[in-house]
LUMSE-182849 format. One line per field, with one value per residue: residue number from 1; residue in one letter; x, y, z of N, C-alpha, C, O in turn. Coordinates in Angstrom, 1 decimal. Example, Ala and Ser with C-alpha at 12.3 -4.5 7.8 and 13.67 -1.06 7.14 Angstrom:
<rs>
num: (1 2) $
residuo: (A S) $
npx: (13.2 12.8) $
npy: (-5.7 -2.2) $
npz: (7.8 7.1) $
capx: (12.3 13.7) $
capy: (-4.5 -1.1) $
capz: (7.8 7.1) $
cpx: (13.2 12.9) $
cpy: (-3.3 0.0) $
cpz: (7.8 7.9) $
opx: (14.2 13.4) $
opy: (-3.3 1.1) $
opz: (8.5 8.0) $
</rs>
This chain:
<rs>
num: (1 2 3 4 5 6 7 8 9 10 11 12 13 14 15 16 17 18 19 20 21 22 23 24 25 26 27 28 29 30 31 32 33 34 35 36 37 38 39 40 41 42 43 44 45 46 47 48 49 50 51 52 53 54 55 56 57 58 59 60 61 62 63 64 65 66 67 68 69 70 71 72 73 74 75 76 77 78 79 80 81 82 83 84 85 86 87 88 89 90 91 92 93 94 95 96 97 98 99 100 101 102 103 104 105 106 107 108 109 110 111 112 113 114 115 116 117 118 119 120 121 122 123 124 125 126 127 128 129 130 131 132 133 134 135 136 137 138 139 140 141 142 143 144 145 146 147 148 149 150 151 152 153 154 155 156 157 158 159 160 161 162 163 164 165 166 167 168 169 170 171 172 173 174 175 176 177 178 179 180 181 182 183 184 185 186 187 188 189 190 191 192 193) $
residuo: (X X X X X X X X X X X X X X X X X X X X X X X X X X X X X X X X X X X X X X X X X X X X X X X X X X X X X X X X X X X X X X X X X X X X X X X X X X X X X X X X X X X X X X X X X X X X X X X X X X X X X X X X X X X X X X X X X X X X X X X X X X X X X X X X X X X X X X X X X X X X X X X X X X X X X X X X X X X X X X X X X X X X X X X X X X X X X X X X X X X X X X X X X X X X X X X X X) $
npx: (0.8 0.7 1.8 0.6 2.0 3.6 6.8 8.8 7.9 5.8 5.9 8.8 10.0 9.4 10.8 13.4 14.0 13.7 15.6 17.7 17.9 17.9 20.2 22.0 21.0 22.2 24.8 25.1 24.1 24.5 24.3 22.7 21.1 19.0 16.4 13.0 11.0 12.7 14.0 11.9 10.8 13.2 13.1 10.4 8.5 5.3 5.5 4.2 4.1 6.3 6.9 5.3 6.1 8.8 9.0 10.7 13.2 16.2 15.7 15.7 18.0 19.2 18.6 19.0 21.8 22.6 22.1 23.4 26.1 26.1 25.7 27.5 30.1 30.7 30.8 33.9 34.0 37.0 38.3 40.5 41.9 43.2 43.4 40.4 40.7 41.7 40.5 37.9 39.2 39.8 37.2 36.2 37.6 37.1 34.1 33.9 35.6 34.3 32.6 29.7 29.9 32.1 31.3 28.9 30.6 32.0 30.1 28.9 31.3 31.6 29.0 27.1 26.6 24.3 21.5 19.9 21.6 23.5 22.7 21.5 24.1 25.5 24.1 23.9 26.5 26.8 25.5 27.2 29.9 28.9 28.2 30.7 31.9 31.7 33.5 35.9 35.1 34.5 37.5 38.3 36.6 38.1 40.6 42.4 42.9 42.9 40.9 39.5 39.9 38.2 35.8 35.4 37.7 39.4 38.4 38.3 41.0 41.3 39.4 40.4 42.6 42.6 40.5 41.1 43.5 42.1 40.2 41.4 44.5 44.3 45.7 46.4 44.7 46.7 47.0 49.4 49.9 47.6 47.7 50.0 48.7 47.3 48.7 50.0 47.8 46.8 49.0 48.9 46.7 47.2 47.3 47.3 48.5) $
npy: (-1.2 2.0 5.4 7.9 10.5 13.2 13.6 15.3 18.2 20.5 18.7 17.9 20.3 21.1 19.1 19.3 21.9 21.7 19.7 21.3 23.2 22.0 21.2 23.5 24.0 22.9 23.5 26.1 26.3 23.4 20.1 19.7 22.0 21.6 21.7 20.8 22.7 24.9 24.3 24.4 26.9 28.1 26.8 27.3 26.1 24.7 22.8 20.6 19.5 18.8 17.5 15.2 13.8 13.0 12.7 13.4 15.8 14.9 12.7 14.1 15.2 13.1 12.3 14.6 14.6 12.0 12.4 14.9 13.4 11.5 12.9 14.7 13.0 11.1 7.4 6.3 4.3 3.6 1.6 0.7 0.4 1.7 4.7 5.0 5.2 7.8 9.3 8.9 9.8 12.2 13.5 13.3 15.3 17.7 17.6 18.3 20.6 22.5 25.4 24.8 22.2 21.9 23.1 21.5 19.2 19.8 20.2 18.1 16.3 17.9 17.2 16.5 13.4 12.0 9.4 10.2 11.4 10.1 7.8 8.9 9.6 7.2 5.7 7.2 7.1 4.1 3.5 5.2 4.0 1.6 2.2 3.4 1.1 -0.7 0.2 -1.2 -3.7 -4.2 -4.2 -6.2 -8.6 -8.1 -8.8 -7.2 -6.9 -9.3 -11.9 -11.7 -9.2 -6.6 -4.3 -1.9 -1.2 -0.8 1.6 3.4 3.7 5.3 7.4 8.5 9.8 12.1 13.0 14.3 15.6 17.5 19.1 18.9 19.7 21.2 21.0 21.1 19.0 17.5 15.9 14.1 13.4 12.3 10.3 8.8 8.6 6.9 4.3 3.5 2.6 0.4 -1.2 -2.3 -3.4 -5.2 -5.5 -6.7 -5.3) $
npz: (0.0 -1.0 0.6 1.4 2.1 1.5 0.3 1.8 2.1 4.5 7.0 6.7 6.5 9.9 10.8 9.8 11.2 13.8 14.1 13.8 15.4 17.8 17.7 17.8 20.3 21.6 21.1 22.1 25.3 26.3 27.1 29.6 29.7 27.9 26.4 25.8 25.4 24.7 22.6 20.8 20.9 19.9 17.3 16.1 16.6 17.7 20.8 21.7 19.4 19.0 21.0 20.7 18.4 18.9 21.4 23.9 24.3 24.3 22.7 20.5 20.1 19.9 17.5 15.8 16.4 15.4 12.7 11.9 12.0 10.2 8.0 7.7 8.5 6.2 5.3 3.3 0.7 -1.2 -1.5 -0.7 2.2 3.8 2.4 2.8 5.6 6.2 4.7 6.3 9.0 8.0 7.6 10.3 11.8 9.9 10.7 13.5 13.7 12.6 13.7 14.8 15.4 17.1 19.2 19.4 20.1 22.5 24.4 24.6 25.6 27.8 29.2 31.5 34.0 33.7 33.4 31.4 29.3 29.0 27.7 25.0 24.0 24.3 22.5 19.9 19.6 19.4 16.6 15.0 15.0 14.2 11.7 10.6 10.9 8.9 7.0 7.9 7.7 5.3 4.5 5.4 4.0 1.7 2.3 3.3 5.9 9.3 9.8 12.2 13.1 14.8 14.3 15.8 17.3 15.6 14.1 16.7 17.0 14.6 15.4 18.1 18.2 16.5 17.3 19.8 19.1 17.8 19.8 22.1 22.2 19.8 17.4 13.9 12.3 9.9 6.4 5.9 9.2 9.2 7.4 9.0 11.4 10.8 9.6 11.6 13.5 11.3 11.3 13.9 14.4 12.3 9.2 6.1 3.6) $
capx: (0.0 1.7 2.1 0.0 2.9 4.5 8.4 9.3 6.4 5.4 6.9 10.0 10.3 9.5 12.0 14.4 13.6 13.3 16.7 18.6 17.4 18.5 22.1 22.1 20.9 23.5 26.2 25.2 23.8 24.8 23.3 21.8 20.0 18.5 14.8 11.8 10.5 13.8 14.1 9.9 10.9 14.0 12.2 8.9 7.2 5.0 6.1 3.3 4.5 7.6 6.4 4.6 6.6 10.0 8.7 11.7 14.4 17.4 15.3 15.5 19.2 20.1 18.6 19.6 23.5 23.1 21.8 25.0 27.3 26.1 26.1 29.0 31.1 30.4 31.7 34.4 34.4 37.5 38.4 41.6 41.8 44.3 42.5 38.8 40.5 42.1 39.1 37.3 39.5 39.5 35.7 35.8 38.4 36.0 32.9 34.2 36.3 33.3 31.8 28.8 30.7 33.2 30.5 28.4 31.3 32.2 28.9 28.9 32.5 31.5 27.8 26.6 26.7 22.9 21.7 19.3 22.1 24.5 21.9 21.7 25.3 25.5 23.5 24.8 28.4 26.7 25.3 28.6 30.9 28.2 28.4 32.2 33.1 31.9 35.1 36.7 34.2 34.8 38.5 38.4 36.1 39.1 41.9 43.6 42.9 42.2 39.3 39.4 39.8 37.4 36.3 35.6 39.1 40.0 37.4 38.8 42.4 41.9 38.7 40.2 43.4 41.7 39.3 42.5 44.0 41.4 39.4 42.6 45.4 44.0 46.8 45.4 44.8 47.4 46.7 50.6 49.8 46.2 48.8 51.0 48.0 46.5 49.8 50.1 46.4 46.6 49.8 48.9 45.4 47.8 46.8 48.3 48.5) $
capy: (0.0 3.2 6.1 9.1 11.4 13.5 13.5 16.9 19.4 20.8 17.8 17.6 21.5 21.1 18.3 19.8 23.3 21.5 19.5 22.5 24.1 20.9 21.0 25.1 24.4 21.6 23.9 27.4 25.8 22.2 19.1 20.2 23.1 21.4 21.2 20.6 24.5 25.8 23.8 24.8 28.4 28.4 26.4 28.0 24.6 24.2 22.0 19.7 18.7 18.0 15.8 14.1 13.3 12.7 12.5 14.3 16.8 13.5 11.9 15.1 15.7 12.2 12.2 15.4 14.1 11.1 12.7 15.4 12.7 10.8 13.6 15.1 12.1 10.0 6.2 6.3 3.2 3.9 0.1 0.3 0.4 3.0 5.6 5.0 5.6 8.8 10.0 8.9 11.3 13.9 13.9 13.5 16.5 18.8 17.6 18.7 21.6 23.9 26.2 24.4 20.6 22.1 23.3 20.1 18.0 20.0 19.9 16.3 16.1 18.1 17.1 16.1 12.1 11.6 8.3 9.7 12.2 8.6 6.9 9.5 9.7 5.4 5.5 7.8 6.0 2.8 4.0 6.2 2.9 0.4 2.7 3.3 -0.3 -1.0 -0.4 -2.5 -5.2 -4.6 -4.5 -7.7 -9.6 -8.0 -9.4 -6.4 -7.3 -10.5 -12.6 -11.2 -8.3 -5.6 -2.6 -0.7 -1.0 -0.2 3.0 4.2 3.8 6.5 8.7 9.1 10.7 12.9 14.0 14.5 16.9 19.3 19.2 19.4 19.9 21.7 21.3 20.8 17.9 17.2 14.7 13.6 13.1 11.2 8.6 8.0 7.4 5.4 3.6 2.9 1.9 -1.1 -2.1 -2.8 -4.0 -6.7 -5.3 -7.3 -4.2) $
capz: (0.0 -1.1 1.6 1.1 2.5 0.3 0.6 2.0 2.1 5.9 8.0 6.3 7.4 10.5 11.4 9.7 11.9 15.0 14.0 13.8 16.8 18.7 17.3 17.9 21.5 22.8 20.7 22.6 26.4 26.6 27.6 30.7 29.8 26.8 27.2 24.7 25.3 24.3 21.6 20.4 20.7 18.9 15.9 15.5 16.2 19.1 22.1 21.5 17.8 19.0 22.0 19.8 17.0 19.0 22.8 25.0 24.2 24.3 21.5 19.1 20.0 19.3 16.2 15.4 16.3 14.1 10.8 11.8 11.7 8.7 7.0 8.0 8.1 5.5 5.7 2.6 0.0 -1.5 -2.2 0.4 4.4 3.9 2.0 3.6 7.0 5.9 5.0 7.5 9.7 7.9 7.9 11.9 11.5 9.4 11.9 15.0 13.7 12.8 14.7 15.5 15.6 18.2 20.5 19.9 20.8 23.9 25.4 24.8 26.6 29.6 29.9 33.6 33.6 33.8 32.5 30.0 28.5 28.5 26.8 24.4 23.6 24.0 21.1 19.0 19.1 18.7 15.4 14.5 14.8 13.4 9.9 9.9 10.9 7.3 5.9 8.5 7.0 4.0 4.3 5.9 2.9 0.8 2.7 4.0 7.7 9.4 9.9 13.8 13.6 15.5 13.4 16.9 17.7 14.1 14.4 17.8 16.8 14.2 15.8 19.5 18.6 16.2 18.6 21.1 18.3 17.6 20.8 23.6 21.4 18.5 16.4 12.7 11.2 8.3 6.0 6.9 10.2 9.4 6.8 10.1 12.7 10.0 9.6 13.1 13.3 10.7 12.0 15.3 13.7 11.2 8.2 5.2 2.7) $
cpx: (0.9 0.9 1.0 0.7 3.6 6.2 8.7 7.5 6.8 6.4 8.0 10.7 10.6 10.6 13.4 14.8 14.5 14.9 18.0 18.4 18.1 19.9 22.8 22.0 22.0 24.8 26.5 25.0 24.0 24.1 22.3 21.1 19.5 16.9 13.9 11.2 11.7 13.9 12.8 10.0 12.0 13.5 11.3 8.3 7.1 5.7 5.5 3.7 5.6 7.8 5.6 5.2 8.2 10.0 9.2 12.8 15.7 16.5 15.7 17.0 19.8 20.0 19.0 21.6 23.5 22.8 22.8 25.8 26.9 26.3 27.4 30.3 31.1 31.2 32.2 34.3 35.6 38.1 40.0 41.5 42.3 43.7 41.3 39.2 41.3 40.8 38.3 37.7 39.7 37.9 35.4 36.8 37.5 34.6 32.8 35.4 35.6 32.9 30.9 29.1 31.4 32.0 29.7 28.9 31.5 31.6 28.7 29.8 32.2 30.3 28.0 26.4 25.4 22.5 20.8 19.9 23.3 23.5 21.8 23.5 25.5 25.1 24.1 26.0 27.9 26.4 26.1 29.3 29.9 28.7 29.7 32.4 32.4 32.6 35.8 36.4 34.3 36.4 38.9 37.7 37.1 40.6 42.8 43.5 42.4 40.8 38.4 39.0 38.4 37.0 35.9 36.8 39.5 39.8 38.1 40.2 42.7 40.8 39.6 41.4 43.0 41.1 40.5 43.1 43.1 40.7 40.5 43.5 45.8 44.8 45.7 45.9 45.2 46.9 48.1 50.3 48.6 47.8 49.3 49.9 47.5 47.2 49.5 49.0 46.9 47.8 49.7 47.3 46.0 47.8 47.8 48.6 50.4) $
cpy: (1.2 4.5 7.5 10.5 12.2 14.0 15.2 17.4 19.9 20.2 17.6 19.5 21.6 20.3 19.2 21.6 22.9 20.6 20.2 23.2 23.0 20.9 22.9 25.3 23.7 23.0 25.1 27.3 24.6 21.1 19.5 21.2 23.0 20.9 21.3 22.1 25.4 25.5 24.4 26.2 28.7 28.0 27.1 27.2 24.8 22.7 20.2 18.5 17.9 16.7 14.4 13.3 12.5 12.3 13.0 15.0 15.7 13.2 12.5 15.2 14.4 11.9 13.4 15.4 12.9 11.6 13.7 14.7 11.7 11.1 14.3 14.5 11.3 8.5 6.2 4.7 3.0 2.4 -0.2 0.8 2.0 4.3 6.1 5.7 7.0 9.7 10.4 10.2 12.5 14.2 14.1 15.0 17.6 18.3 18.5 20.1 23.0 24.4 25.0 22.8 21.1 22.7 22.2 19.2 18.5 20.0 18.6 16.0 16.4 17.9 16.2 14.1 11.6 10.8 8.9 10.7 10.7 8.1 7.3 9.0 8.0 5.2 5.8 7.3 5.0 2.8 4.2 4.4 1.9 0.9 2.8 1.9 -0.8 -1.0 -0.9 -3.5 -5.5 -4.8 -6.4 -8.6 -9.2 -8.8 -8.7 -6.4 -8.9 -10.7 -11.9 -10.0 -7.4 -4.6 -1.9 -0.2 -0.1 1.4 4.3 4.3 5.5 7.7 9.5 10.0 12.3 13.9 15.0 16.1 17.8 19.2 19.7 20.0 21.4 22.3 20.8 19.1 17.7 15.6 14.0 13.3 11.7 10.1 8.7 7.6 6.4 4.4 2.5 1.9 0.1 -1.7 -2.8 -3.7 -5.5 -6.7 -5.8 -6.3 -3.9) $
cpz: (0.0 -0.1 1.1 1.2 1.6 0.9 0.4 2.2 4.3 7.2 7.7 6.8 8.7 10.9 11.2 11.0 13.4 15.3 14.7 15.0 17.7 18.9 17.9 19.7 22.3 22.2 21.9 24.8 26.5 26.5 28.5 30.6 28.5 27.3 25.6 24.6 24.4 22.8 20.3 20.2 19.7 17.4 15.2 15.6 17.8 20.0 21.5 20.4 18.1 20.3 21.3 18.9 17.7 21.0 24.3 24.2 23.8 23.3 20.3 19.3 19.8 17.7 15.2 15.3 15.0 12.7 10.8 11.6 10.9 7.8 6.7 7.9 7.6 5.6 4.3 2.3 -1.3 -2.7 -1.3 1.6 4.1 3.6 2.7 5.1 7.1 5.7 6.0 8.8 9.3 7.6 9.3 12.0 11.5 10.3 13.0 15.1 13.7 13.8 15.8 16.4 17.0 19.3 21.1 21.2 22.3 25.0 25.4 26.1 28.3 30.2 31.0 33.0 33.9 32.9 31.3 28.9 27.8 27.6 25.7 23.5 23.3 22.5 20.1 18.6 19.0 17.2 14.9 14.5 14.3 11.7 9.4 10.1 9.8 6.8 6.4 8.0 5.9 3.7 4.6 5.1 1.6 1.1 3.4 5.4 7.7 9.7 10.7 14.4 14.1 14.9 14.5 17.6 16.2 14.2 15.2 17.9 15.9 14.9 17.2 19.1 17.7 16.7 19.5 20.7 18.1 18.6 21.7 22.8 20.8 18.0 15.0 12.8 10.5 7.5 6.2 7.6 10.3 8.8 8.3 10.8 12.0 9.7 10.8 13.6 12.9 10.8 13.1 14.9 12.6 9.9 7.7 3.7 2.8) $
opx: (1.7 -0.3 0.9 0.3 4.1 6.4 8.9 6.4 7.7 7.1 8.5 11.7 11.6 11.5 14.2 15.9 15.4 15.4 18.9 19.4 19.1 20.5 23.9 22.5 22.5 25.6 27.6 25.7 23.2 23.2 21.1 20.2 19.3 16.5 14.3 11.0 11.5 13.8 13.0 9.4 11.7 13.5 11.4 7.3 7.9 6.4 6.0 3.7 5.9 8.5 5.5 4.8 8.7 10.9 8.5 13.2 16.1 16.8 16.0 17.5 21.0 20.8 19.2 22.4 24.1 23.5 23.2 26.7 27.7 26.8 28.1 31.3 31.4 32.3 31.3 34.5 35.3 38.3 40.5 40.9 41.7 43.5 41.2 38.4 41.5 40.3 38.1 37.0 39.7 37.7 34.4 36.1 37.2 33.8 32.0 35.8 35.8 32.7 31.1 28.6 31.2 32.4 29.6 28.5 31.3 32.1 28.3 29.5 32.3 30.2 28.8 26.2 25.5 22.9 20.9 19.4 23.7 23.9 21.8 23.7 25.7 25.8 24.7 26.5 28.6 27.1 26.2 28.7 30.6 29.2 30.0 33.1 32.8 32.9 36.6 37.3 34.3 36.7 39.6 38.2 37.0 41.5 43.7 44.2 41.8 39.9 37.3 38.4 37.4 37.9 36.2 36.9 39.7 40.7 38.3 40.7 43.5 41.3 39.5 41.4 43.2 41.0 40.6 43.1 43.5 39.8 40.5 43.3 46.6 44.9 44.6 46.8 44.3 46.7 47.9 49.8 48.5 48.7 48.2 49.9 47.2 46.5 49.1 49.1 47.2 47.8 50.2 47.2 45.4 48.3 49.0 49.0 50.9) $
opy: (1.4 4.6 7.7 11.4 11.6 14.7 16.0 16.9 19.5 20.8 17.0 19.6 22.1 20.9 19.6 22.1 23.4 20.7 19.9 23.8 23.4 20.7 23.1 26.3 24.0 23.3 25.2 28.0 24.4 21.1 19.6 21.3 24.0 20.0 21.8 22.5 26.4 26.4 24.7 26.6 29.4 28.8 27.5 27.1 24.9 21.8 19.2 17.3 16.8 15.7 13.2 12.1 11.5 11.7 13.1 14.3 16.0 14.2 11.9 15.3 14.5 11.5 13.3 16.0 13.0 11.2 13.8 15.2 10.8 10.5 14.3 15.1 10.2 8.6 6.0 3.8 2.3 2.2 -1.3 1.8 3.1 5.1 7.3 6.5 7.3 10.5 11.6 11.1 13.5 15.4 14.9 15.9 18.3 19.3 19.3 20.6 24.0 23.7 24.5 22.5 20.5 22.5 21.8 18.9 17.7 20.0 18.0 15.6 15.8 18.2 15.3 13.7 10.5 11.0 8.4 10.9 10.5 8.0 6.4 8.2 7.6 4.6 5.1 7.2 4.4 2.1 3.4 3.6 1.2 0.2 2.6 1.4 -2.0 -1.9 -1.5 -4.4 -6.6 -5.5 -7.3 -9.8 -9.9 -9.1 -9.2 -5.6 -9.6 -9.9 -11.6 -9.7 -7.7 -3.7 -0.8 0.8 1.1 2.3 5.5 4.9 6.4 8.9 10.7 11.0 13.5 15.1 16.2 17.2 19.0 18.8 20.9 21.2 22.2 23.5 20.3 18.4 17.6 14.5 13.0 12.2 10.7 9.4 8.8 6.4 5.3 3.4 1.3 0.8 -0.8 -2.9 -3.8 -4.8 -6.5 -7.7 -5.6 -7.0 -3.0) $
opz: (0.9 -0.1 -0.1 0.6 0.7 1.9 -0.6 2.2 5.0 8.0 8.6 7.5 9.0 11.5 12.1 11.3 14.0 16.4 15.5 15.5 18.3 19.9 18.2 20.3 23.4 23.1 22.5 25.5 27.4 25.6 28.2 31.5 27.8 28.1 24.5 23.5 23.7 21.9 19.1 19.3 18.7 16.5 14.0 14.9 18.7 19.5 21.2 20.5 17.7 20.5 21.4 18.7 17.2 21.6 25.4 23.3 22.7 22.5 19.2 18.2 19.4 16.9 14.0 14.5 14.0 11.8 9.7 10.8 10.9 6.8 5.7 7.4 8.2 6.1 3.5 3.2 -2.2 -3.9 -1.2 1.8 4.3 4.5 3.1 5.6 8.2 6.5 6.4 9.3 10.0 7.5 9.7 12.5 12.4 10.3 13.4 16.1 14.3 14.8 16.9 17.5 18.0 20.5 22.3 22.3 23.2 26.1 26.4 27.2 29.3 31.4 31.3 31.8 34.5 31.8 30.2 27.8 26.6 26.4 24.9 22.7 22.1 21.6 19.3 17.5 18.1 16.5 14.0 13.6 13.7 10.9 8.2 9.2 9.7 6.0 5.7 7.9 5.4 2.7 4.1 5.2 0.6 0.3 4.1 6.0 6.8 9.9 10.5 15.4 13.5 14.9 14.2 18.2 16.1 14.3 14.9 18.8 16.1 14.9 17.3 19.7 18.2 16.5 19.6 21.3 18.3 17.8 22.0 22.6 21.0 17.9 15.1 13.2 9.6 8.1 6.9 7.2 10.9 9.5 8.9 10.9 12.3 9.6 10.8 13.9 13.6 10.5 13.2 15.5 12.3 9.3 8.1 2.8 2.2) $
</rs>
């Protein structure tokens, strides 16, 4: 039975509205002072719609974090480890460098340890590492890693130092530097490349 919905129109506005407002409010006030009102005012969309449609404040900011980082950091199919995970960091690079990415992330970093902002965030990295360890999966049905290997290890070998560099650091990201941690990575990973 086909959908009556039309792709985009009204509700595709509003999400997107209510999206944005979410990502605008963790960037400017945090985790903890993210509320469903705040969110409803910054939008232009009543409270109601958005209780309805998404149910709490943590629901709209997790899905407003995942459709940022799908889009933001695409999962590279290059056809080699080496390449894809270059990428890959320089898309976590350009995420977390902008404006809005570097406030995201820091309100992530220093939010209050309350389970339903962890749950929030749990989520979101289970999502984030399920879509990149695709090219671990796929390296591994190619040959260039073993059988064994872990793509969340793989993942977090090149996201954490990344994060490290432009969050604490914030030295740039060279693509030099990505080839070496990416080096380092699939050596310690076994890669047969």
């Amino acid at each position: 039975m086909e959908s009556n919905k039309r792709p985009g129109g009204r509700s595709a506005r509003v999400r997107e509205a209510v999206l944005r407002a979410a990502l605008l409010e963790l960037s400017e006030t945090g985790w903890d002072s993210l509320s469903v009102e705040r969110i409803a005012e910054r939008s232009g969309t009543h409270k109601t719609t958005i209780y309805r449609r998404w149910g709490s404040a943590d629901r709209v900011a997790l899905e407003a974090l995942l459709e940022r980082g799908s889009e933001g950091i695409p999962t590279p199919d290059t056809g080699d480890i080496r390449l894809d995970l270059i990428a890959l960091g320089r898309s976590i690079a350009a995420s977390i460098s902008d404006p809005v990415g570097r406030s995201v992330a820091a309100a992530a970093i220093g939010a209050s340890d309350s389970s339903s902002i962890r749950t929030v965030a749990d989520a979101f990295w289970s999502e984030r590492f399920e879509q990149a360890g695709a090219i671990v999966t796929r390296a591994i049905e190619r040959g260039q890693l073993r059988q064994d290997t872990d793509p969340s290890r793989v993942i977090e070998g090149i996201a954490a130092p990344v994060w490290f560099r432009v969050m604490v650091s914030r030295i740039p990201v060279t693509d030099e530097w990505l080839a070496d941690v990416t080096h380092t990575v699939l050596v310690a990973a076994g890669a047969t490349i």
